[in-house]
Every structure is written in C-alpha cells, then in structure tokens.
N, CA, C and O atoms as a GROMACS GRO file, in nm:
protein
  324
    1UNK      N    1  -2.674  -3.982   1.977
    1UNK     CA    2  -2.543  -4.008   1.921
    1UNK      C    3  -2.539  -3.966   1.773
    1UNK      O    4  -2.433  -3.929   1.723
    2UNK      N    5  -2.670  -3.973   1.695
    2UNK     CA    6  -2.702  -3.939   1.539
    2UNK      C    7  -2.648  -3.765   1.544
    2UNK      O    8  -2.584  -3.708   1.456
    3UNK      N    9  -2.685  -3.718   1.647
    3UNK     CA   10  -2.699  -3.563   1.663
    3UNK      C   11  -2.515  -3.531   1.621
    3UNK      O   12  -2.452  -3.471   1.534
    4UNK      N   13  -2.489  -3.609   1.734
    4UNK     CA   14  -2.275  -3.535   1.729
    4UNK      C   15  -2.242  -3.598   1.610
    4UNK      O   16  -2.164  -3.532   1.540
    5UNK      N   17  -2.276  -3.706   1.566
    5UNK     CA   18  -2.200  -3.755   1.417
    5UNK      C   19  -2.221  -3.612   1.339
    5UNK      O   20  -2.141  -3.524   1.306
    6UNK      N   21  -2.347  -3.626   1.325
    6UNK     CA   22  -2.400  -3.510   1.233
    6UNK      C   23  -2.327  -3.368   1.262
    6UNK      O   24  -2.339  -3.277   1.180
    7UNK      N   25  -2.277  -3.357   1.339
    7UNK     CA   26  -2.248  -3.228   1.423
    7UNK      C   27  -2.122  -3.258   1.398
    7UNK      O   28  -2.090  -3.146   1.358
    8UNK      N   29  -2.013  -3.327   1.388
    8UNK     CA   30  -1.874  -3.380   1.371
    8UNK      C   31  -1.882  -3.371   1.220
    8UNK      O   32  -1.822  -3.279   1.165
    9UNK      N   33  -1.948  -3.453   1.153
    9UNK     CA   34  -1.960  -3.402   0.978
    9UNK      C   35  -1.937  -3.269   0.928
    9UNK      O   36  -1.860  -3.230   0.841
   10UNK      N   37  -2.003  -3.219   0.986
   10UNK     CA   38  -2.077  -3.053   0.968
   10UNK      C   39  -1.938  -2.982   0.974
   10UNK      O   40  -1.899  -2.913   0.880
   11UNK      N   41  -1.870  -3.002   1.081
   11UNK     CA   42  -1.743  -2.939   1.171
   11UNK      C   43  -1.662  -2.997   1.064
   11UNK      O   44  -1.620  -2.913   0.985
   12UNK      N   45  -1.639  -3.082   1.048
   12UNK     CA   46  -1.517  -3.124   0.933
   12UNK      C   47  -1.530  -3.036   0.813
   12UNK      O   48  -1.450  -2.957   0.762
   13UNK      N   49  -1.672  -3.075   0.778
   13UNK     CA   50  -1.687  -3.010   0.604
   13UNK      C   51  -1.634  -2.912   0.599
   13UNK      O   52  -1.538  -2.895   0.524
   14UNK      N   53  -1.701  -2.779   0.711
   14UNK     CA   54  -1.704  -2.651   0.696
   14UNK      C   55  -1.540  -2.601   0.695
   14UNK      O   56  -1.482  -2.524   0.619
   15UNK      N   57  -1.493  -2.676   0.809
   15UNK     CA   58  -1.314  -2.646   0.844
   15UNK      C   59  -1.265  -2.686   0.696
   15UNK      O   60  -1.221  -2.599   0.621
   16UNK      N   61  -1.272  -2.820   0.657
   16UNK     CA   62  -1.237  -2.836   0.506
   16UNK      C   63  -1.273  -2.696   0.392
   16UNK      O   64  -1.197  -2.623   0.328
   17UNK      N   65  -1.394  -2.699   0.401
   17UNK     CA   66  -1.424  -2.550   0.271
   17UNK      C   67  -1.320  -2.400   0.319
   17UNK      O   68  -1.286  -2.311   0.241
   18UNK      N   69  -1.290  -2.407   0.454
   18UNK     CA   70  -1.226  -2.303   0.436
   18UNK      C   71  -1.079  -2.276   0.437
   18UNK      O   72  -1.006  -2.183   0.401
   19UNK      N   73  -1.059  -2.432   0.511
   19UNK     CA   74  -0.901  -2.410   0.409
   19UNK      C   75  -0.902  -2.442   0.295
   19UNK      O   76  -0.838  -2.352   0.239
   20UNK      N   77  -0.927  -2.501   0.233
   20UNK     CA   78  -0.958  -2.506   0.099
   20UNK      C   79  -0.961  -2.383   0.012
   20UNK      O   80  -0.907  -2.365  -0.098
   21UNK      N   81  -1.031  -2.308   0.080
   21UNK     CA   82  -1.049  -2.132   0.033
   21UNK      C   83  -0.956  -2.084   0.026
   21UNK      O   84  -0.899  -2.052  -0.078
   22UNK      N   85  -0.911  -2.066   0.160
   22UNK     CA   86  -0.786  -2.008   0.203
   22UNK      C   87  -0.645  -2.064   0.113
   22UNK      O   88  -0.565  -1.979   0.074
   23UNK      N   89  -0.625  -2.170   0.092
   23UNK     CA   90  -0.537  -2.217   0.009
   23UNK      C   91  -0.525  -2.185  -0.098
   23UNK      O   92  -0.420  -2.179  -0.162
   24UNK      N   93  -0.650  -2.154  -0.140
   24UNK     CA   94  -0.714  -2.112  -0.288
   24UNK      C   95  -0.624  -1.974  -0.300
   24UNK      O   96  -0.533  -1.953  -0.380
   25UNK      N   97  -0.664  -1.903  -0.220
   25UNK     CA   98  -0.676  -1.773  -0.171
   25UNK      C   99  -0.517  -1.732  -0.181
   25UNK      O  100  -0.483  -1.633  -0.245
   26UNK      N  101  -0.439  -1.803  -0.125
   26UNK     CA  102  -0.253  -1.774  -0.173
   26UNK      C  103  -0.208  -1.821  -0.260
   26UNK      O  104  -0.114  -1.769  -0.320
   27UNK      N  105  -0.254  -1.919  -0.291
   27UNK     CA  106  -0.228  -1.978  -0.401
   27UNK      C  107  -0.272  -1.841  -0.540
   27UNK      O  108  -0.201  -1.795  -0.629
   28UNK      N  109  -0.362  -1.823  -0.518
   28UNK     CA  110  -0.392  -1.668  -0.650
   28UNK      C  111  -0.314  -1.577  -0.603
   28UNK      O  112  -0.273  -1.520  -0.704
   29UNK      N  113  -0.260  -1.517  -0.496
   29UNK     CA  114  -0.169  -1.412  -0.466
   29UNK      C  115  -0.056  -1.431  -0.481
   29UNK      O  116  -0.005  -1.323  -0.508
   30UNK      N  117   0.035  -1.527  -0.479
   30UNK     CA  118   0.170  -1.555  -0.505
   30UNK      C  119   0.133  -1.567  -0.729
   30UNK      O  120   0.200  -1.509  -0.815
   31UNK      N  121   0.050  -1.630  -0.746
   31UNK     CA  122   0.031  -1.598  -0.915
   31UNK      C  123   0.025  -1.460  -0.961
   31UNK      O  124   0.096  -1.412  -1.049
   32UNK      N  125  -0.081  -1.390  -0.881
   32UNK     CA  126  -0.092  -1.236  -0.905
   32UNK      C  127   0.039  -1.131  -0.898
   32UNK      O  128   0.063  -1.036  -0.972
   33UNK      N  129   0.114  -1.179  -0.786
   33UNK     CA  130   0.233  -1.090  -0.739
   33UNK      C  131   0.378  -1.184  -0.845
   33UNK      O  132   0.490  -1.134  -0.839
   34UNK      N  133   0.362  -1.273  -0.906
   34UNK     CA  134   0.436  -1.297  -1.018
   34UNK      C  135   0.443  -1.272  -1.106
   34UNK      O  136   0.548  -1.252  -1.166
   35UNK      N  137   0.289  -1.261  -1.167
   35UNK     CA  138   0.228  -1.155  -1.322
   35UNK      C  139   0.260  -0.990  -1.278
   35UNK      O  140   0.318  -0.920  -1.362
   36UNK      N  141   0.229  -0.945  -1.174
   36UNK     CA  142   0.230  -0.801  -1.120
   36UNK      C  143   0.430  -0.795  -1.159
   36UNK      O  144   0.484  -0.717  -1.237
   37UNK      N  145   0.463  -0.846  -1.119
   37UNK     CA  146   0.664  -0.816  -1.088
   37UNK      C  147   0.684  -0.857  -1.297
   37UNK      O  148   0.757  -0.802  -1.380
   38UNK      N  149   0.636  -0.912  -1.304
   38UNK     CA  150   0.704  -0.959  -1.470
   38UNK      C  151   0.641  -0.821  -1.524
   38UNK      O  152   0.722  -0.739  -1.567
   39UNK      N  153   0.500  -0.786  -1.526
   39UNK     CA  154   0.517  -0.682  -1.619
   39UNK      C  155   0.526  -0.512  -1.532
   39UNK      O  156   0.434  -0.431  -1.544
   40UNK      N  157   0.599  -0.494  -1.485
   40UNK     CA  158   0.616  -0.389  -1.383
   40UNK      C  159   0.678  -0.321  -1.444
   40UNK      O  160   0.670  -0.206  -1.401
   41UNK      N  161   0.760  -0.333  -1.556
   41UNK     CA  162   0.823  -0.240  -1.613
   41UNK      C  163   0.719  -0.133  -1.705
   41UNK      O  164   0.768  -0.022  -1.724
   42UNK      N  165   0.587  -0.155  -1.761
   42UNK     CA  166   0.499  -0.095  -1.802
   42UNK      C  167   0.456   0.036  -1.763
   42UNK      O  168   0.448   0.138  -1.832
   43UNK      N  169   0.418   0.010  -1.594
   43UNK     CA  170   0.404   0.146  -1.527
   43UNK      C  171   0.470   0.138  -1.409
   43UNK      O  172   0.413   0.099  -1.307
   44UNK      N  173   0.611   0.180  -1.413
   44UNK     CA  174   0.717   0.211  -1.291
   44UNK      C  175   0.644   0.227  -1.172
   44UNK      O  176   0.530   0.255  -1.209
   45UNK      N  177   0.648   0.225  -1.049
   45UNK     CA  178   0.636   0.308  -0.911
   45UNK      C  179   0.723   0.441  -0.966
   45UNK      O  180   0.834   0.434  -1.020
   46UNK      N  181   0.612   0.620  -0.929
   46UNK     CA  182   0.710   0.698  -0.938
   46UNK      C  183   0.787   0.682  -0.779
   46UNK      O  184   0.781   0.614  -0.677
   47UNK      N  185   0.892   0.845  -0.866
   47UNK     CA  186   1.001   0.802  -0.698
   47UNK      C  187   0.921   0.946  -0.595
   47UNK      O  188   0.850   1.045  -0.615
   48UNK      N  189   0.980   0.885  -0.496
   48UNK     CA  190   0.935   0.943  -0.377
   48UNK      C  191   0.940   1.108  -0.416
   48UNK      O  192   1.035   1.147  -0.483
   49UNK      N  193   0.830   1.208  -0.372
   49UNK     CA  194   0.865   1.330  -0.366
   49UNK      C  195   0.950   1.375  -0.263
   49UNK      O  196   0.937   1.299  -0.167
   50UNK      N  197   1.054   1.488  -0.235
   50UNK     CA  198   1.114   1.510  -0.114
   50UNK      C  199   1.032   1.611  -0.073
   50UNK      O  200   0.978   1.686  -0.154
   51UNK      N  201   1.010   1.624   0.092
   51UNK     CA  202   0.952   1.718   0.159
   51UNK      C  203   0.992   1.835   0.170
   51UNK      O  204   1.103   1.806   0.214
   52UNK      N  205   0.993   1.956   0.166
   52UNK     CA  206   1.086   2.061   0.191
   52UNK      C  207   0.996   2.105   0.314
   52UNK      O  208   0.882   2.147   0.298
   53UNK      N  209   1.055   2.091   0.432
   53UNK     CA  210   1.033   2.121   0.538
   53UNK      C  211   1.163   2.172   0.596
   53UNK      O  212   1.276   2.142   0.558
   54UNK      N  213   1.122   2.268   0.714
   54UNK     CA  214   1.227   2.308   0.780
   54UNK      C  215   1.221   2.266   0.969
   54UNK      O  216   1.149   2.307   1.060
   55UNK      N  217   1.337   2.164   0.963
   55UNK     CA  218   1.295   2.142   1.107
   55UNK      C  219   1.437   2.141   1.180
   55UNK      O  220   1.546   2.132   1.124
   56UNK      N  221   1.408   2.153   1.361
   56UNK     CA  222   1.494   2.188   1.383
   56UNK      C  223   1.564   2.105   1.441
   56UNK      O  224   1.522   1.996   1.481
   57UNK      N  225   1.642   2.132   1.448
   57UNK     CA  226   1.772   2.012   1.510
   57UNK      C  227   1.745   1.981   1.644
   57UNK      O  228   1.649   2.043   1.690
   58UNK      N  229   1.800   1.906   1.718
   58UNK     CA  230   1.758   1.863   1.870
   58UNK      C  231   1.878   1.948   1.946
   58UNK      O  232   1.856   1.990   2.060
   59UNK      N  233   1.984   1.969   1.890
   59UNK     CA  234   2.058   2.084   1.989
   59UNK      C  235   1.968   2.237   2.030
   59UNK      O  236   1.965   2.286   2.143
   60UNK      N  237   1.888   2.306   1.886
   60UNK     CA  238   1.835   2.389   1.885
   60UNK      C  239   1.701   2.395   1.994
   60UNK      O  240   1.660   2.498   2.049
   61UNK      N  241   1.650   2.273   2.008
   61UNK     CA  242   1.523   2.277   2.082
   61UNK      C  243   1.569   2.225   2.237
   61UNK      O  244   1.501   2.229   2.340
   62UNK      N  245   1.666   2.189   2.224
   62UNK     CA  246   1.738   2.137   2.418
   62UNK      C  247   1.819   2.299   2.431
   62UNK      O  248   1.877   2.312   2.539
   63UNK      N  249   1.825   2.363   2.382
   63UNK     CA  250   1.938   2.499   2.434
   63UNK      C  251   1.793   2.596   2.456
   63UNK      O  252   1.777   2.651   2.566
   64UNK      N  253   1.710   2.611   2.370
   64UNK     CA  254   1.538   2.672   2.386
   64UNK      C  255   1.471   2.618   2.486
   64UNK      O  256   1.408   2.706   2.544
   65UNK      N  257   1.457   2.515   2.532
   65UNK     CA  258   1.431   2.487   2.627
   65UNK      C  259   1.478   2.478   2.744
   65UNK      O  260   1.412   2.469   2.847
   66UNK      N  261   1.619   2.480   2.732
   66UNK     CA  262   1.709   2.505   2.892
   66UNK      C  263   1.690   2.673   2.905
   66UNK      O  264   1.692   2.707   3.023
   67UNK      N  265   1.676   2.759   2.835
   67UNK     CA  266   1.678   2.843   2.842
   67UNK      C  267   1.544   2.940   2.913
   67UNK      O  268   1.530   3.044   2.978
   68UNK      N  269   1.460   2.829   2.853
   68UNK     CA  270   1.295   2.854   2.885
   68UNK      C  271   1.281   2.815   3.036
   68UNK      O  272   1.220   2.876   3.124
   69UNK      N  273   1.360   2.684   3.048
   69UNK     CA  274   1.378   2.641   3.221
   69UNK      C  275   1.460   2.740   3.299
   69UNK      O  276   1.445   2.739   3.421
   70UNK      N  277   1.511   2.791   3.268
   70UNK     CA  278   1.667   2.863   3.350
   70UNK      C  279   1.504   3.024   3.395
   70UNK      O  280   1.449   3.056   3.500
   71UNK      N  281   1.496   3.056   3.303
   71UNK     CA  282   1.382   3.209   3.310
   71UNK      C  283   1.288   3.145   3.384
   71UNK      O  284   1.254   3.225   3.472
   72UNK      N  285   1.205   3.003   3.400
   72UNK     CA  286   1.099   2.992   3.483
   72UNK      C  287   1.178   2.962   3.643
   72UNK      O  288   1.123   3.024   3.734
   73UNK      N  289   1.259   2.904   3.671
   73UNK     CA  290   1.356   2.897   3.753
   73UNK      C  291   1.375   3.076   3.846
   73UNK      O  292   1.344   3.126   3.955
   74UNK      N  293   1.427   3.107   3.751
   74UNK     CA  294   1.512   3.253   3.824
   74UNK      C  295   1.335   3.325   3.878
   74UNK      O  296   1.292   3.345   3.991
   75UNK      N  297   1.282   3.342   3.768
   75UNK     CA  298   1.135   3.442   3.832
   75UNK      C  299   1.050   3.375   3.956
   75UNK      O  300   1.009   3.455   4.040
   76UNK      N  301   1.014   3.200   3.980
   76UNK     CA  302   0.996   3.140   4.072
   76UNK      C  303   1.100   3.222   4.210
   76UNK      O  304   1.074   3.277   4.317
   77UNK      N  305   1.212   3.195   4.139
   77UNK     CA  306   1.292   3.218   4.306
   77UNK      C  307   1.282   3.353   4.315
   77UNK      O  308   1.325   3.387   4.425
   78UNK      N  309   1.241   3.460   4.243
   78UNK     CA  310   1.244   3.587   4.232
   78UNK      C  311   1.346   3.638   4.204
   78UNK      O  312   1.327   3.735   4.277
   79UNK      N  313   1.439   3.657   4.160
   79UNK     CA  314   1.558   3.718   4.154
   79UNK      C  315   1.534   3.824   3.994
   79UNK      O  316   1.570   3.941   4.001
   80UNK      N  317   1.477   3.777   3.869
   80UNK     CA  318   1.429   3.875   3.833
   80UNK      C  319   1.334   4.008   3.853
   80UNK      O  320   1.227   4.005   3.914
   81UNK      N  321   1.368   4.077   3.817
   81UNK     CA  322   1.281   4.211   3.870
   81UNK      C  323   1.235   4.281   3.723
   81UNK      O  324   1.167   4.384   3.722
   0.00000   0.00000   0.00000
C-alpha cells in the first residue's frame, strides 16, 4: 500500500510541475507578444513582394483540353486520316 501512496505522490508532483510550466510558459508569451506589438513600429513587417507570373485562366485550359479530347476521340474512331 506504501508502494501506490508513493506512486500517487510522484503522479501528482510531476502533473503539478508541468502545469505549472506550462502556465509559466503562456503566461511569458502573451508578455512577449505585448512587448513584440508595442515596439513594432521600430522594424515594420516589409510588404509582400508581387509574383509576376503568367498563368492561365481556367477557360483557356478547359477549351485546350476539350480540344485535346475531341483529336483523341476522332483518331480512336478513325475518322482522321
């Protein structure tokens, strides 16, 4: 019976130390992310770069592809020559 007391102690403490931690633990992140926002004006976030990409529209790639279907279609049935 000495064994589970001891073993029930043990289980408490340890669960205690780690919320304890853990509490600790947000408790410094909600401080950090309050000091972080007050002096933020120091070094801005820059702004987003824009991508210059060229892509294609979804009409362009459904008319390319019906088109790609319609040619595998006709040569299957043979009718191209």
């Amino acid at each position: 019976m000495e064994i589970l007391m001891q073993g029930l102690v043990l289980l408490v403490s340890g669960m205690g130390i780690v919320f304890l931690f853990l509490s600790l633990l947000v408790g410094v992140m909600n401080c950090s992310s309050r000091i972080v926002q007050r002096f933020n004006y120091i070094f801005p976030d820059d702004a987003p770069k824009k991508r210059k990409t060229v892509r294609q529209s979804a009409v362009d790639v459904c008319e390319t592809r019906d088109d790609e279907i319609a040619v595998a279609i006709a040569v299957v049935a043979g009718r191209v020559r």
